[in-house]
Structures are given as structure tokens and as C-alpha cells.
N, C-alpha and C positions, 0 to 999 in steps of 0.2 A: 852882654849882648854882642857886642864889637866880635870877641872871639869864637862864638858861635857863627858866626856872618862869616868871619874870615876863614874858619873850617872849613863851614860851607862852600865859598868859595874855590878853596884850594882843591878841596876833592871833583867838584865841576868842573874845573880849569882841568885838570889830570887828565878826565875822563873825556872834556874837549878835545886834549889835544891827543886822545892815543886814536883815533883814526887816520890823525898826518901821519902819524908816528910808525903805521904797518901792524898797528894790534889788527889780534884778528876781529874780523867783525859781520856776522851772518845777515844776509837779507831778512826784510822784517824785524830786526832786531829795533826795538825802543831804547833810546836813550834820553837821560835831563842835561842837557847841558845850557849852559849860565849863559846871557846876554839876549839878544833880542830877532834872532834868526841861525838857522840850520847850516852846517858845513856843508861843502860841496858832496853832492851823491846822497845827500839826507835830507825829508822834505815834513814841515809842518804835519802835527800829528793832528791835525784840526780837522778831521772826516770830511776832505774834500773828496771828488772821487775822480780815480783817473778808469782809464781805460785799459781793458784788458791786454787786448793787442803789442800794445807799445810797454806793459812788468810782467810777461807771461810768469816771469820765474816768482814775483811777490806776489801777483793772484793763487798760483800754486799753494801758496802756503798759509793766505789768511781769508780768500774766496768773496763770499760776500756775506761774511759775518757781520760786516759795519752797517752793508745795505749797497744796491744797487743792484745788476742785472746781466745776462751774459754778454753786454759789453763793454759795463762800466762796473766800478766798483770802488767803494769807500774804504778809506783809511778812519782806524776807529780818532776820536776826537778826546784827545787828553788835556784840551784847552785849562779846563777847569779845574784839573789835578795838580798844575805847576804849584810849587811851593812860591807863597809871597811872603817877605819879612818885611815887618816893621819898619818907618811907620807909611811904606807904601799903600795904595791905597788896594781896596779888596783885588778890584778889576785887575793892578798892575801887578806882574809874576816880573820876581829875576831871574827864571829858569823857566826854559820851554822843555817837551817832548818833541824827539824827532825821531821817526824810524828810516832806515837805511835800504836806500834804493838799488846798492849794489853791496856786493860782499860774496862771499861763502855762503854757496846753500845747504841748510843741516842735515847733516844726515840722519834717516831712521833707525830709530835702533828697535828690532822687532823681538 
């Protein structure tokens, strides 16, 4: 179990830290990474909703599939998807979803 956790871990950690790091990284992109809060420019994938105005470029690309309206709009809610290990409890996750409020926007490929 220990080395399952510490995999875990390790590929998390990686994946934390290749945003410092200059990996590339697309607006709207979702990521899990380990601990209990989002890197700078990445915000809780908990279907809060922001406002259009102020992410014209991540409304562009996820709209209002989570819910909202033309001037607000949700981010979908992955609360409940985090992986929890052992022997934490249901509710407690060591790994959240964040999606990425700035980055690369993808291109179409038609």
C-alpha cells in the first residue's frame, strides 16, 4: 500500500510541478494535482461560476456547459472525482482538480 501512495505521489508532485517548470499548458486544461489547493493561474474545479467578461478566452472554449448565463458561467465540479486513499475518510481527497486560467489557447484542427 505505502508504494502505491508513494507512486502516486510522485507522478502528482511531477505533474504539480511542470507548470513552474514552463511545460506547456492550454487554458481549460484540467489537472489532479496532490495537496489541498491550486497553483497560481489554476482555480478549484468545484462549479463555482465566474464571469464571462473578466475569462473571455476560457468562456470561448467551455461556454456554459456546466451552467450559467451570458454573464456568468460555471466551471464543471470535479469535487467528487478526487482520488482518496486509505485510511482517509470518504469526504477527505489528497488530490484535487484544477483547470488553468491562463496558458495556450488550442488550436482547431478542422
Amino acid at each position: 500500500m505505502r508504494r502505491v501512495f508513494a507512486a502516486f505521489s510522485l507522478v502528482a508532485l511531477f505533474s504539480a510541478a511542470s507548470p513552474a517548470l514552463g511545460a506547456e499548458v492550454y487554458i481549460s486544461e484540467l489537472r489532479l494535482f496532490t495537496g489541498t489547493y491550486c497553483p497560481h493561474d489554476w482555480v478549484l474545479a468545484d462549479g463555482h461560476k465566474l464571469r464571462v467578461q473578466d475569462n473571455q478566452a476560457l468562456y470561448s472554449l467551455i461556454g456554459n456547459r456546466y451552467g450559467g448565463d451570458h454573464k456568468e458561467f460555471a466551471l464543471p465540479d470535479y469535487r467528487n472525482l478526487a482520488p482518496s486513499i486509505w485510511p482517509l475518510k470518504r469526504d477527505q481527497h489528497t488530490a484535487i482538480w484544477c483547470i488553468a486560467m491562463s496558458g495556450d489557447y488550442p488550436a482547431r484542427s478542422d
